[in-house]
C-alpha positions in Angstrom: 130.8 68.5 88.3 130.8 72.3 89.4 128.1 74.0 91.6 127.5 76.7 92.1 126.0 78.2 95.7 123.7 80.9 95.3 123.5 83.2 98.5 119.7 84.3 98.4 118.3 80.5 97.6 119.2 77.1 100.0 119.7 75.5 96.6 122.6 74.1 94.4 123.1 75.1 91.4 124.8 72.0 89.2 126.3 71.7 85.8 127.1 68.2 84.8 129.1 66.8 82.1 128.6 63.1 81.5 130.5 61.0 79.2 128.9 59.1 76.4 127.9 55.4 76.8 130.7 53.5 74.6 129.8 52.2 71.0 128.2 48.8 71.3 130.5 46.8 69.4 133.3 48.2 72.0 131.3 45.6 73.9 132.4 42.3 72.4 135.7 42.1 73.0 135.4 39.5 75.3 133.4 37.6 73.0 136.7 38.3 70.3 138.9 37.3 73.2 137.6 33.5 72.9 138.4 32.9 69.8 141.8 32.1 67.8 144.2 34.5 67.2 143.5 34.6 64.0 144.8 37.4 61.4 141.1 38.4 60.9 140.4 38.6 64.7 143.9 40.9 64.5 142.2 43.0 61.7 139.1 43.3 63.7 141.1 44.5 67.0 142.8 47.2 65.5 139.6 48.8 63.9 138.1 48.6 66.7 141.0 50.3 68.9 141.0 53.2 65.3 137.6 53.3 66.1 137.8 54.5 69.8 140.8 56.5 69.8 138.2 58.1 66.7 135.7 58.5 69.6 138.0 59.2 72.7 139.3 62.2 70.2 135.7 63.6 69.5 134.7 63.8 72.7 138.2 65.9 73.2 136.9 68.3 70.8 133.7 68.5 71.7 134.8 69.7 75.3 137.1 72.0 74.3 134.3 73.9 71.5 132.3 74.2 75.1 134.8 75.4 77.3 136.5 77.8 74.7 136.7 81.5 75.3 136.4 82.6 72.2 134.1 85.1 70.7 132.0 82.9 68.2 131.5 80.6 70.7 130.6 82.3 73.9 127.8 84.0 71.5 126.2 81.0 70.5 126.7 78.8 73.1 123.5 78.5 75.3 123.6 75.2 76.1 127.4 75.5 78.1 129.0 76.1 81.3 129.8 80.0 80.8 126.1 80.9 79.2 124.4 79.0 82.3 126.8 80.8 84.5 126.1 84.1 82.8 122.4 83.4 82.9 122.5 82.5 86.8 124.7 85.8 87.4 122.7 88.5 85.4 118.8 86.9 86.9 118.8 88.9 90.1 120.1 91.7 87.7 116.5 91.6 86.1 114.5 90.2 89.0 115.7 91.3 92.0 115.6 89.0 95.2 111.5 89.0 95.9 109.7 91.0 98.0 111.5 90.1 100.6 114.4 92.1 99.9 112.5 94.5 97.5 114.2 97.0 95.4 115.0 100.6 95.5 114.3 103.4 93.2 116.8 106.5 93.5 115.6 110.0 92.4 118.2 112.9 91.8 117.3 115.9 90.4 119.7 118.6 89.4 119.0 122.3 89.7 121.0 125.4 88.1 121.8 126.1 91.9 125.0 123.6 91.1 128.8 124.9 89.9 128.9 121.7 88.4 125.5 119.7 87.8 127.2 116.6 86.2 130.0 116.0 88.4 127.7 116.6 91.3 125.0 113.8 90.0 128.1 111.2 89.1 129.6 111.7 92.7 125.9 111.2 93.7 125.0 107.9 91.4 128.8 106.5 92.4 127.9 106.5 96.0 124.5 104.5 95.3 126.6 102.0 93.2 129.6 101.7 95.7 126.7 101.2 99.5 124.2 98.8 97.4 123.7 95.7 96.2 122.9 96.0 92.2 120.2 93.9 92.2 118.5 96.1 95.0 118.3 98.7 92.7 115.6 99.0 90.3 116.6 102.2 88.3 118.7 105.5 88.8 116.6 108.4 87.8 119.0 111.4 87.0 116.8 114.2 86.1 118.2 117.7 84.7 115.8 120.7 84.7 115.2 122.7 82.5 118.6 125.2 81.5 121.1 123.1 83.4 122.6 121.7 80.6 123.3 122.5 76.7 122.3 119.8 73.9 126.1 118.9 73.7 126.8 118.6 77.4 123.3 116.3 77.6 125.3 114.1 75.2 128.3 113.7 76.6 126.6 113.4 80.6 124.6 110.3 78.7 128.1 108.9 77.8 129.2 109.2 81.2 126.5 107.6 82.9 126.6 104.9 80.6 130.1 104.2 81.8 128.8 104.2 85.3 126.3 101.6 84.4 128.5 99.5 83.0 130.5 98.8 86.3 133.3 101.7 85.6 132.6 102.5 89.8 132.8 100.1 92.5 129.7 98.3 92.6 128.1 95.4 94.9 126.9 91.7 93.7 125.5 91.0 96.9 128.5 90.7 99.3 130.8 91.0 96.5 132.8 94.3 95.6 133.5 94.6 92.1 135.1 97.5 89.4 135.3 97.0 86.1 137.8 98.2 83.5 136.2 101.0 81.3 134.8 100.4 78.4 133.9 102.2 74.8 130.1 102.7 75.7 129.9 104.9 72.4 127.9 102.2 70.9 126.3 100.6 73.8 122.6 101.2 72.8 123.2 99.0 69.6 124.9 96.4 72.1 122.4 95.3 74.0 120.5 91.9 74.5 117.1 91.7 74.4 116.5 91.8 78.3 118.8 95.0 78.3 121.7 93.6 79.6 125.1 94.6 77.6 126.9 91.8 74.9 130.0 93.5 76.0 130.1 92.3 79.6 133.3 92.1 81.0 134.7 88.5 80.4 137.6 88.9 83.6 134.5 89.3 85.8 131.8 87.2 83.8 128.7 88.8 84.4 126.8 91.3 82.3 125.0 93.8 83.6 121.2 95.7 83.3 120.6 98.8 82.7 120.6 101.0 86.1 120.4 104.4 85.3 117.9 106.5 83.4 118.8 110.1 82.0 115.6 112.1 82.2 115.3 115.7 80.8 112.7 118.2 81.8 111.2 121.3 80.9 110.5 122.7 84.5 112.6 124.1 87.1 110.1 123.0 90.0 112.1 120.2 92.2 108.6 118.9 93.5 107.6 118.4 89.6 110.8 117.2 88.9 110.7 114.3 91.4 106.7 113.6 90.6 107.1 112.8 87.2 110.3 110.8 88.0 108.0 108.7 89.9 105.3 108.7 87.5 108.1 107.0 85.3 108.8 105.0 87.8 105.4 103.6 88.2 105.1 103.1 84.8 108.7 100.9 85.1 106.9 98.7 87.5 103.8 97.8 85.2 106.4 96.7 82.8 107.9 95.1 85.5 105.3 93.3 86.4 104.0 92.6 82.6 107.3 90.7 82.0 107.3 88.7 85.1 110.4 90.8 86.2 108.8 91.8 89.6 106.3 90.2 91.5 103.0 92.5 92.9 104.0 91.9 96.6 107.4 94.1 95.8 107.2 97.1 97.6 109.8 99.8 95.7 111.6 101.5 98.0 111.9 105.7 96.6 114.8 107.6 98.0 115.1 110.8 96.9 118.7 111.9 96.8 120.2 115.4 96.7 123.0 116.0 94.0 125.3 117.5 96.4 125.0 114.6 98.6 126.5 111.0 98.7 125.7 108.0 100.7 127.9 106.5 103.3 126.8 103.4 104.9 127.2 100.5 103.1 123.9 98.5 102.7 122.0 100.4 104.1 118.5 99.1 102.6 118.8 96.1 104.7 118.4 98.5 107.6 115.5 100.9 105.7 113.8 97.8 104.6 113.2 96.7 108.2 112.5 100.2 109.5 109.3 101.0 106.7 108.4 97.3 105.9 108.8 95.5 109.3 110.9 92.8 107.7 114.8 91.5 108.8 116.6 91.0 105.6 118.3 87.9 105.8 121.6 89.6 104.1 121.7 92.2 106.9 124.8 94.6 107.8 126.7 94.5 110.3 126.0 98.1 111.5 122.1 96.5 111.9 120.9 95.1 115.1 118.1 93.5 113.9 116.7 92.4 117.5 116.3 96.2 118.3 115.2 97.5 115.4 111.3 98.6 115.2 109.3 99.8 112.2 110.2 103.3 112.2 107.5 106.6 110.4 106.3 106.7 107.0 109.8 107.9 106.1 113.2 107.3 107.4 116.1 110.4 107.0 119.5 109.6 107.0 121.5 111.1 109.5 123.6 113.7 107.3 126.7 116.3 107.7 128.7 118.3 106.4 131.4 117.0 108.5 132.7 113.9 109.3 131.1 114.2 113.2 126.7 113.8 113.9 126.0 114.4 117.1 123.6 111.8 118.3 119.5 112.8 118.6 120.4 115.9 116.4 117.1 117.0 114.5 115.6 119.6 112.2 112.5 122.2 112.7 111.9 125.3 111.0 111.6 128.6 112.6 108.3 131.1 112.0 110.6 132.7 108.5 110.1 128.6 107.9 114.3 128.5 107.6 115.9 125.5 109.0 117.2 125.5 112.5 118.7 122.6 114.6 117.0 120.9 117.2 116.9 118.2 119.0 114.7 114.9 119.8 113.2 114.6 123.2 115.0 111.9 126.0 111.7 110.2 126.0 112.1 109.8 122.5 115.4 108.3 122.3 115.1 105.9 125.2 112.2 104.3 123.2 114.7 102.7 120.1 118.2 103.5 122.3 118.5 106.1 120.1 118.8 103.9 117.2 116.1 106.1 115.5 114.2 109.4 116.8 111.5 111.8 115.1 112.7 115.0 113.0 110.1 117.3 112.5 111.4 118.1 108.7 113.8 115.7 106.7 117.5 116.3 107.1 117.2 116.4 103.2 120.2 115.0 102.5 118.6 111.3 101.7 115.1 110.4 102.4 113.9 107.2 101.8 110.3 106.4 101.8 108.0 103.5 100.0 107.3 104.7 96.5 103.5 104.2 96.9 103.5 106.3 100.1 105.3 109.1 98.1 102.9 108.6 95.0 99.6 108.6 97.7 100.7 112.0 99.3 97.8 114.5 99.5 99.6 117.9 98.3 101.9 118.1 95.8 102.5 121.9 95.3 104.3 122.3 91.5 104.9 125.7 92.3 108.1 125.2 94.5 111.3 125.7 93.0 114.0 124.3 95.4 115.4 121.5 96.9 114.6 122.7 100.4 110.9 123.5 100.0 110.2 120.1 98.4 111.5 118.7 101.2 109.6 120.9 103.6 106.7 120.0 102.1 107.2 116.5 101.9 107.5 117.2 105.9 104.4 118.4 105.5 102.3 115.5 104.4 104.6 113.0 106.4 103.9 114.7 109.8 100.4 116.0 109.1 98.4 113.5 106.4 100.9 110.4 107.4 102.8 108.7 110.5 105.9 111.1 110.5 109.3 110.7 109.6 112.3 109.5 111.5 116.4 109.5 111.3 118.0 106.4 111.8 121.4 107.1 113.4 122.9 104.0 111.8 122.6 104.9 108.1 123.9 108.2 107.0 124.6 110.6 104.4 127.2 113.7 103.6 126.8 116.9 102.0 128.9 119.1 100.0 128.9 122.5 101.8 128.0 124.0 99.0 125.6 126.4 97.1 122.7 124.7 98.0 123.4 124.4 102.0 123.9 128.2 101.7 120.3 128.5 100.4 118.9 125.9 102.6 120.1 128.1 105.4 119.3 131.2 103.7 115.7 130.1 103.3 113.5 129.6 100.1 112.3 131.8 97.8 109.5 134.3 99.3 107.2 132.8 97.0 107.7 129.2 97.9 107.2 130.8 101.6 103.9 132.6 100.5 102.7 129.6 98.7 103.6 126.4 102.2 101.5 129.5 104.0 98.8 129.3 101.8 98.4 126.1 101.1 99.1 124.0 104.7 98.3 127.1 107.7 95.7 128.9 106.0 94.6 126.0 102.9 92.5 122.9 103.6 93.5 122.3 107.5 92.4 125.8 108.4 88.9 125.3 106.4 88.0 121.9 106.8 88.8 122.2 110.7 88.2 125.4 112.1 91.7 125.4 113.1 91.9 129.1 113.6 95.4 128.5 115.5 96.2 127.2 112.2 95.5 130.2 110.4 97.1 132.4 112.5 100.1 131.1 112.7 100.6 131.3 108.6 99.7 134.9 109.3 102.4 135.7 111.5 104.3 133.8 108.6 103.0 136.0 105.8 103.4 139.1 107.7 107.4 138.3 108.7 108.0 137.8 104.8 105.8 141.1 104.2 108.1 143.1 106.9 111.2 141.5 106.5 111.2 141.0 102.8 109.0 144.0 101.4 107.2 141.6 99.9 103.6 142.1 98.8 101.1 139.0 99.3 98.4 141.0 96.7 101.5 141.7 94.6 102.2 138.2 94.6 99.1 137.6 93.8 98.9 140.0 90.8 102.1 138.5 89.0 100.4 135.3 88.7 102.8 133.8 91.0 100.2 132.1 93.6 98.1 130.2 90.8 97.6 126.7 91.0 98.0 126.5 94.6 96.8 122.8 95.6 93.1 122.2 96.0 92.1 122.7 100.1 90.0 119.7 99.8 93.0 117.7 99.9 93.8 118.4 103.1 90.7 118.0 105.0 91.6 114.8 106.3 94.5 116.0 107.1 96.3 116.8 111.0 95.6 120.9 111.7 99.0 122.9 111.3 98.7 123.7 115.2 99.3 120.0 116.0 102.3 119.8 113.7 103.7 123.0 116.0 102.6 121.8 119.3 103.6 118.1 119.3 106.5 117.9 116.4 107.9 121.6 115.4 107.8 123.1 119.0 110.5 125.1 118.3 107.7 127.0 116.3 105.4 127.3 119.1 107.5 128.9 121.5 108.2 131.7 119.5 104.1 132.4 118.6 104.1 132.3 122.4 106.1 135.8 122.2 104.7 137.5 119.2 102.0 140.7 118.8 98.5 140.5 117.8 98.4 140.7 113.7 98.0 144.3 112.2 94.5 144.9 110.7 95.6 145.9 107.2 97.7 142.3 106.6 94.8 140.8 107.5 92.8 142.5 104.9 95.4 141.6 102.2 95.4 137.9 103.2 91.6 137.7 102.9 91.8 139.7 99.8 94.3 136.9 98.3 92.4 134.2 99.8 89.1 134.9 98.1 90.6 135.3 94.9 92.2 132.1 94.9 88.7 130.4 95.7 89.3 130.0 99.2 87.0 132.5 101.2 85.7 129.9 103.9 88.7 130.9 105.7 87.8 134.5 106.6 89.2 137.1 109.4 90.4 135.5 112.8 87.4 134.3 115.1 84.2 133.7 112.1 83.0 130.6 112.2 81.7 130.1 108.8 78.6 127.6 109.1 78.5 124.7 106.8 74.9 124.8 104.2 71.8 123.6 104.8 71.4 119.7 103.5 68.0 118.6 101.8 64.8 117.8 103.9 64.1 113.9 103.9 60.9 112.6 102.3 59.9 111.4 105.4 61.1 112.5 109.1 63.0 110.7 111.7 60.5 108.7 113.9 59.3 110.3 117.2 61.0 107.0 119.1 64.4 107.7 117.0 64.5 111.3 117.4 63.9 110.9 121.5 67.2 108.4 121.1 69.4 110.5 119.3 68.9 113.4 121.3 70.5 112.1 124.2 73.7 111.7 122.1 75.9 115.1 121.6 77.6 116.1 118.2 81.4 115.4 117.5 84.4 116.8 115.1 85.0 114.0 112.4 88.6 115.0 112.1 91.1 112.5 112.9 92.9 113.3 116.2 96.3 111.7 117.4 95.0 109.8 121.0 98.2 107.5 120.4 100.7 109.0 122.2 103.6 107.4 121.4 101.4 103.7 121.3 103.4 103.2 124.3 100.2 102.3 126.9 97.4 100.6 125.9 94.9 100.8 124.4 96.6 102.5 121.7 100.0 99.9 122.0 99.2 98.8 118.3 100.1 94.9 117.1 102.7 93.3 116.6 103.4 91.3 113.9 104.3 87.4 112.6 107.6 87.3 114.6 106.1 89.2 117.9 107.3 92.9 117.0 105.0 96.1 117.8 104.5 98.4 114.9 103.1 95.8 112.3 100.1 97.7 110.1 97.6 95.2 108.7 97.1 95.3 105.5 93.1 95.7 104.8 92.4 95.8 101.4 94.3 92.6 100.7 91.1 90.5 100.8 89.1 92.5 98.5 91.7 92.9 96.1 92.3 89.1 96.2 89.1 87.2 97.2 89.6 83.6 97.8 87.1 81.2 95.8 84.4 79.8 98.2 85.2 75.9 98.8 82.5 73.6 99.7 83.1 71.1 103.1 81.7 68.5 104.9 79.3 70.9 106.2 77.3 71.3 102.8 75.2 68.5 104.5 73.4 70.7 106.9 71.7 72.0 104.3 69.4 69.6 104.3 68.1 69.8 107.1 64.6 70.8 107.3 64.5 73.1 111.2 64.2 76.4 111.6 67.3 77.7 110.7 66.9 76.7 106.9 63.1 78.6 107.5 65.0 81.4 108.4 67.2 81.4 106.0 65.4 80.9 103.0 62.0 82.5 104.0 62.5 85.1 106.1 66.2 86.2 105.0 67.3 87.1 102.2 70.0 89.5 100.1 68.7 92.4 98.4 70.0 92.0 95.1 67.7 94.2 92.9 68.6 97.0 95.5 72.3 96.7 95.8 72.6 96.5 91.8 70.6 100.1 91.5 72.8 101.9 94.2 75.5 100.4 92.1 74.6 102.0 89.3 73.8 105.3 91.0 77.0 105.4 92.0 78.6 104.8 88.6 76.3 107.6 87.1 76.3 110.2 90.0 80.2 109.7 90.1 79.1 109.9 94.6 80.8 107.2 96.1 79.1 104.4 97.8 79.6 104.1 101.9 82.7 102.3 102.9 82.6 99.6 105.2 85.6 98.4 107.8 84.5 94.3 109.2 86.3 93.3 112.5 85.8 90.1 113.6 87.2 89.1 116.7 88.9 85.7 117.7 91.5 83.7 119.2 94.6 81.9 117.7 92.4 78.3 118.7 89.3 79.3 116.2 91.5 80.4 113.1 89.8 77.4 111.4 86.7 79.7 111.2 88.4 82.6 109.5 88.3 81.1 106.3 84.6 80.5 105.1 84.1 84.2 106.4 87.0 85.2 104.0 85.8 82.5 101.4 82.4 84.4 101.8 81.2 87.6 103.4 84.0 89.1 104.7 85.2 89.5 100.7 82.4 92.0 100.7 83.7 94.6 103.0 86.0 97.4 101.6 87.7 97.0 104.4 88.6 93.5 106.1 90.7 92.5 109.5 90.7 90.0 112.1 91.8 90.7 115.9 93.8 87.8 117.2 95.8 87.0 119.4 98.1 85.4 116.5 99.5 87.8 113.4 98.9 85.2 109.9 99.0 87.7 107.1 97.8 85.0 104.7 94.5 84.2 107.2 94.4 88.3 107.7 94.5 87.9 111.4 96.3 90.6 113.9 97.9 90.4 117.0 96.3 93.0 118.6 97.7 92.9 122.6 95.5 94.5 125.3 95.2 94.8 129.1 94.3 92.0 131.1 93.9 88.2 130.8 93.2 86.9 127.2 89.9 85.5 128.3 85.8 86.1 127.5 85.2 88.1 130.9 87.9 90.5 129.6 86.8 90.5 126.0 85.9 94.1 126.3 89.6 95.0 126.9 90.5 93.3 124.1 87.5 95.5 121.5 89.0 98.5 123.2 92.2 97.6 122.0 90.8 96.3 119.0 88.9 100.0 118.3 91.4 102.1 119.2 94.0 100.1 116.4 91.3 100.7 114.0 91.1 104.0 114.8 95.2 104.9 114.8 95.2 103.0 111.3 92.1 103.4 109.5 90.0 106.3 111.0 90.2 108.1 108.0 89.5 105.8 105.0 85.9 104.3 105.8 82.6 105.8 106.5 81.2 102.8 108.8 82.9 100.1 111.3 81.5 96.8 111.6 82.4 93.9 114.6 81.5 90.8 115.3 82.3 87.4 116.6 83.9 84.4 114.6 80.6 83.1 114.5 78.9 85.2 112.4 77.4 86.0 109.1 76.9 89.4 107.5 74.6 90.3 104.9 77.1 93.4 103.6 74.7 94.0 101.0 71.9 94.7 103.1 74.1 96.2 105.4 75.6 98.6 103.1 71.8 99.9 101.5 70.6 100.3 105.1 73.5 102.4 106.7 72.7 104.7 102.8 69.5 105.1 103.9 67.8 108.6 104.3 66.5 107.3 108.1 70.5 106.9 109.0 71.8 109.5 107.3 69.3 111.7 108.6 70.1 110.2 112.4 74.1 110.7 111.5 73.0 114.7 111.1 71.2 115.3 113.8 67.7 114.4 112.8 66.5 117.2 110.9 68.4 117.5 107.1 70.2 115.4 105.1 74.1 116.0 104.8 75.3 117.4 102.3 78.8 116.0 102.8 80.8 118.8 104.0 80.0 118.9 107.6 82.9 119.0 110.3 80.2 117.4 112.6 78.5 114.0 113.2 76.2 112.4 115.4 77.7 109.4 116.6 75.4 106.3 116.5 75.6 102.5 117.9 73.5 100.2 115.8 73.7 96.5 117.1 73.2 94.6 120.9 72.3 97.0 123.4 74.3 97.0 126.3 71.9 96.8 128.7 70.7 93.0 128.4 66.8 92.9 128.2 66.8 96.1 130.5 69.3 94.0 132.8 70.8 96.9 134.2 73.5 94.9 135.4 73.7 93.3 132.1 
């Protein structure tokens, strides 16, 4: 008997060989035994003994043809010890460990900038290979631009990653360290199994491996093209995937993007990484992890990198005004709140970044006009800080550069048109329009003018060349934080220097809105317009006298999201915590939709019957507007205008979950947007551990909506139109809900009471529908 203990599973794995049951007629020799010793009972003895030592010798044979190394027989033999083995090795291989410990995909892109593009990339895929597990890693994209390498050397860079695949490097099995020999790889696509693992596995080790690393080359020499169509492939990997039962749904790929001149350090490190952007402790963590300290860090996590051997500790990145890297350094405040086990950078170290790939594949702006390493990261920054929760360093896990060519440029700056184009696009783009953030537009300005000045660069020239076309749509940023808030609370080192600078020169400013208005962009005109949003339709009937007298005691407000967190240290804005009591934990509110649960009849179908007021009600006086819903349904399909998105919050206490689940199993399904404020985290049930000031009692209750609102708010602001709560002991008609708040009498309240909206405004009247505060004109109620 051999098992076999596999580290990720509490189960045994056993192999069993069990003897054959003897021959029957073995059996009577007892009955033989009685009789006479006569020569025919002789004759009879020693066939049977010929006859076993016949069987004894078979079974000999037999074991040997299953144990044998040899090369006919390891190929066919499926049903042995080795195969099984083999089989039990290569699964996690294919599979990974679940979504508990979900997988990473590693992006590398290699520019002209590098003396030696292929060396640099195999130094960079050996360091992945030598700090994490292999069946952590999903796939290895290697992509070479466009000119870096010749048709031979693409051949012969093929070869050698092969080799790396194959185990040449030190690699990880889980906790195990292993290098193979090296092996002829010439013909290793015809050697392959059908689930892409290699027939010429290593015997001395005994496990085959999968295919890691995938050679991509590309016509481009844009980085931030480079690494979105290496995701794009990635994402297409994971349907696959997912097709073939090789990765379940719930896996959330990990993307780090990988410089070539860099290599990673800390050995695994994703145990750490998967904690910080998933809130989850892998159960295989490192020892450089403290797992009772850690909290779920930004968006994106930075490894701490170098040059040297030596990283001083709270040691950031900004840009300056010429947007060239400077160092900087996180705030005490900031590094008292982990210990300084992680701490905000305003832009990524660059080195490694390692974000979730659907997070990277969700980001607003994706300029394909920016050519190096340094501006993809800035604008990665970008969208982390200003459309997203920001980016951290986590001291533990670090990286190490080469100071080489591109750390040179990196400090040298980017090109003046990547410069022109981050100006355009994020100071004086979408934020600028969508937000009156005339701070915004100024600053990019000041930016234009240094590269103008300093540079002798023309904007209009620029312009003229073709080299500013295809800037990203403005639109996408709307939503977006202004570029003033990115200076004032995360780049500061930014806004001290606007604080020193001269007005702007007249003639730059006519050249900026000469280039902006050719680009489409002319809502963003000279310093100081405000450019007034058009005039909606008139309604086909007016707002009641009674409603208009209401609404005009209420005053307009921006829609754009504004940071009221600070930190989510105080409440309200203290956030939840989730399943094992840790702040940071963002509820996922989609789940429900995307996976309704079938509605289950219970012992409560009975009430039906009853014949009181409640079924009148119900089934005279109430009912769901089908015919209604179905024609805005189709309106919406036709007119390509979304339908209004709705966010349900229910509120309740860890004692009524049993009430969550017929609201789940019924309306709540409805609702684009689904969450239940508790004062227990069950991801399954959808309920939140929301934690607010005061007593967790119904004469605080209002504590606990504030807290409640201001979470929805921090998370989910920006995604739906409407917010819905209620008790536990509710029912909503979302239907009718959903036609009402579509309605030309609310939309007409929402703007003011006099025109329709047209959709663009940056203003709203706010409006409470639902209980009145004031109790039956209770003033005290």
């Amino acid at each position: 008997v051999k098992i076999y203990k596999s580290r990720y599973t509490s189960q045994d794995i056993q192999v069993k060989m069990v003897a054959p049951a003897p021959p029957k007629h073995l059996r009577s020799r007892r009955r033989h035994q009685e009789k006479k010793r006569t020569l025919a009972s002789i004759i009879t003895k020693l066939l049977l003994m010929t006859i076993s030592l016949l069987v004894i010798f078979s079974i000999i044979l037999i074991g040997r043809s299953i144990l044998s190394p040899s090369s006919s027989s390891s190929s066919n033999n499926q049903g042995g010890l080795r195969s099984k083995f083999h089989d039990l090795v290569s699964k996690y291989e294919l599979t990974g460990y679940g979504a508990s410990h979900p997988r990473a995909a590693f992006t590398i892109v290699a520019t002209q900038d590098l003396s030696d593009p292929v060396d640099s990339v195999a130094k960079a895929i050996s360091s992945i290979l030598s700090t994490t597990d292999r069946n952590r890693i999903l796939v290895i994209c290697a992509v070479f631009q466009q000119g870096v390498l010749s048709v031979e050397e693409q051949t012969s860079v093929e070869t050698l990653l092969r080799n790396l695949d194959a185990g040449t490097s030190p690699h990880w099995h889980g906790t195990t360290l292993h290098t193979h020999p090296a092996a002829d790889t010439t013909t290793a696509d015809a050697d392959t199994n059908a689930d892409g693992t290699d027939t010429n596995a290593d015997a001395n080790n005994k496990h085959s491996h999968g295919h890691k690393i995938k050679t991509i080359f590309l016509d481009t020499a844009s980085v931030a093209e480079s690494r979105r169509d290496a995701a794009n492939y990635i994402h297409l990997l994971i349907a696959n995937h997912e097709d073939a039962n090789l990765k379940s749904k719930d896996e959330n790929i990990i993307s780090v993007l990988l410089r070539p001149d860099s290599v990673l350090e800390t050995e695994h490190w994703i145990d750490t990484v998967t904690h910080g952007l998933l809130g989850t402790s892998s159960a295989s963590s490192s020892s450089n992890t403290n797992a009772d300290n850690d909290k779920t860090t930004a968006n994106a996590i930075s490894f701490a990198a170098s040059s040297t051997e030596t990283i001083s500790e709270g040691e950031t990145k900004s840009i300056n005004l010429e947007l060239k890297p400077i160092k900087s350094h996180a705030s005490s405040d900031a590094l008292l709140l982990t210990q300084g086990q992680s701490y905000p950078t305003p832009i990524v170290e660059g080195a490694a970044t390692a974000l979730l790939l659907s997070t990277f594949r969700n980001l607003p702006v994706g300029d394909r006009g920016l050519d190096s390493h340094f501006a993809s990261d800035l604008e990665l920054s970008f969208n982390l800080w200003m459309c997203a929760d920001g980016i951290d360093i986590v001291d533990s896990i670090r990286a190490k550069t080469t100071l080489g060519l591109l750390q040179h440029k990196d400090k040298a700056g980017m090109s003046d048109v990547s410069v022109v184009r981050l100006a355009m696009s994020w100071m004086m783009g979408g934020t600028g329009a969508g937000k009156g953030d005339t701070a915004g537009n100024q600053i990019g300005k000041h930016v234009l003018e240094i590269v103008s000045e300093g540079g002798g660069v023309s904007v209009q020239n620029l312009e003229k060349d073709g080299k500013l076309t295809g800037l990203p749509d403005p639109g996408l940023l709307k939503m977006c934080r202004s570029f003033e808030w990115f200076t004032k609370n995360v780049n500061v080192a930014m806004d001290k220097e606007l604080a020193k600078l001269e007005p702007i020169g007249a003639k730059f400013e006519q050249q900026v809105v000469a280039v902006k208005k050719s680009n489409g962009n002319a809502s963003v005109d000279t310093v100081g317009n405000d450019n007034q949003a058009p005039l909606g339709e008139l309604p086909t009937k007016p707002l009641s006298a009674l409603n208009k007298r209401l609404i005009s005691t209420a005053k307009m407000v921006d829609l754009p999201y504004v940071d009221a967190a600070d930190g989510h240290i105080k409440d309200p804005h203290r956030g939840a915590m989730d399943e094992h009591d840790q702040f940071g934990y963002v509820h996922d509110e989609k789940a429900l939709r995307a996976n309704p649960p079938p509605f289950k009849f219970t012992k409560q179908q009975v009430q039906c019957d009853k014949k009181d007021g409640t079924m009148t009600m119900l089934t005279e006086k109430v009912f769901v507007d089908f015919a209604g819903h179905e024609a805005a349904e189709k309106r919406a399909e036709t007119s390509g205008k979304p339908r209004a998105k709705i966010f349900c919050l229910v509120y309740t206490i860890e004692k009524f979950h049993d009430r969550i689940a017929p609201i789940r199993e019924s309306w709540g399904q409805k609702c684009d947007g689904f969450m239940v404020g508790s004062t227990k985290t069950d991801v399954e049930l959808g309920t939140v551990n929301i934690p607010h000031e005061g007593e967790e009692e119904y004469n605080n209750i209002w504590q606990k909506v504030r807290a409640m609102w201001s979470y929805i708010y921090d998370n989910y602001y920006e995604e739906y139109d409407w917010f819905h709560i209620g008790g536990d002991d509710l029912y909503l008609l979302v239907e009718n809900l959903r036609l009402y708040l579509e309605s030309e009498e609310i939309q007409l309240a929402s703007n003011g009471g006099e025109r329709l909206p047209t959709g663009k405004e940056g203003k709203q009247l706010p409006l409470f529908l639902g209980r009145r505060f004031k109790e039956q004109g209770n003033e005290k109620r």
